[in-house]
N, C-alpha and C positions, 0 to 999 in steps of 0.2 A: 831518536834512537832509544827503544827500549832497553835497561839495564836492572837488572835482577842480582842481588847482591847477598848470599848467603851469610850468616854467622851463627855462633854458638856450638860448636861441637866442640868434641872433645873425650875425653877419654873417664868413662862413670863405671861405677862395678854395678853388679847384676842387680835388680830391684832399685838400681836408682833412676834419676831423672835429671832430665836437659831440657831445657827450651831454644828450640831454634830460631831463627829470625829471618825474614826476608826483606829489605828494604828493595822496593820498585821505584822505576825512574822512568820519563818519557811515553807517560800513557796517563788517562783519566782513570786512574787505580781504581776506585772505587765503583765501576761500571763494568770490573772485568772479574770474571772467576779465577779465582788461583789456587793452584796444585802444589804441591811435596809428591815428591818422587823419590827412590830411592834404588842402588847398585848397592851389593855386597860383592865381596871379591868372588870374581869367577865366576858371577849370574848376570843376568840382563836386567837392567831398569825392570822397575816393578811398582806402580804406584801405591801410594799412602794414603792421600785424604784432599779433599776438594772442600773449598769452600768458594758459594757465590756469593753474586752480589745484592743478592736480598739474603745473607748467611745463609742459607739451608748447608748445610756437612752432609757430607759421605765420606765413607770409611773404607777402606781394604779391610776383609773379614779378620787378620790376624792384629790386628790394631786396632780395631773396637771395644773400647772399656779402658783400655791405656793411653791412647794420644786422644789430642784434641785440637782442632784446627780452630785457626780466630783470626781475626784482621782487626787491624785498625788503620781506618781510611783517612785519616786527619795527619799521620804519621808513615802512610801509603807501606805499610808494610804489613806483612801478612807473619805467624804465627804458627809455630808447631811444638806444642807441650805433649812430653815422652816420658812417660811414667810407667813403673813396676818392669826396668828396661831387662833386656833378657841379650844373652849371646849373641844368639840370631838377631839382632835388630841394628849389628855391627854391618853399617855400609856409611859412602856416601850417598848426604840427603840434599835433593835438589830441589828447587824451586822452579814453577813454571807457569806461565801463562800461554794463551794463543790471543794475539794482538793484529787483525785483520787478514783473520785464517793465517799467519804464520806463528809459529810456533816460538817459545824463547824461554831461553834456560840458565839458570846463574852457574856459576864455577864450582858448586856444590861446597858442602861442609861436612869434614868427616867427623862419625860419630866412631868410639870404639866402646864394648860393652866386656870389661874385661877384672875379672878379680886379680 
């Protein structure tokens, strides 16, 4: 049973930073690409940033130059450093893999971005 396990959010004023954390469970972590996603209130999921499993990153264009995606496979958990945070960047942020064409998602971590 794969399990996806958010943490690290929490409530930063504008120009600050968080690091979120994903710990995985129930899969060969380090042979799978994993995602950050992310809901703000009253929009649809919206993705963040991917990393595979030879690292290469990609970015959502409003997130490039401020977050950074990273893993570490030894520790099976995956990484999202949020820097220069801004209003708009207040949602729940989710973690995600696809694990035998099915899809899977942790219970999210809310960030708030709030003076």
């Amino acid at each position: 049973q794969v399990q996806l396990v958010e943490s690290g959010g929490g409530l930063v004023q504008p120009g600050g930073s968080l690091r979120l954390s994903c710990a995985a469970s129930g899969l060969s972590f380090s042979i799978y690409a994993m995602r950050w996603y992310r809901q703000a209130p009253g929009k649809q999921r919206e993705f963040v940033a991917t990393i595979t499993n030879d690292l290469s990153t990609h970015y959502a264009n409003s997130m490039k130059g401020r977050f950074t995606i990273s893993r570490d496979n030894a520790k099976n958990t995956v990484y999202l450093q949020m820097n220069s945070l801004k209003h708009e960047d207040t949602a729940v942020y989710y973690c995600n893999t696809n694990y035998y064409a099915e899809a899977y998602w942790g219970q999210g971590t809310k960030v708030t971005v709030s003076s």
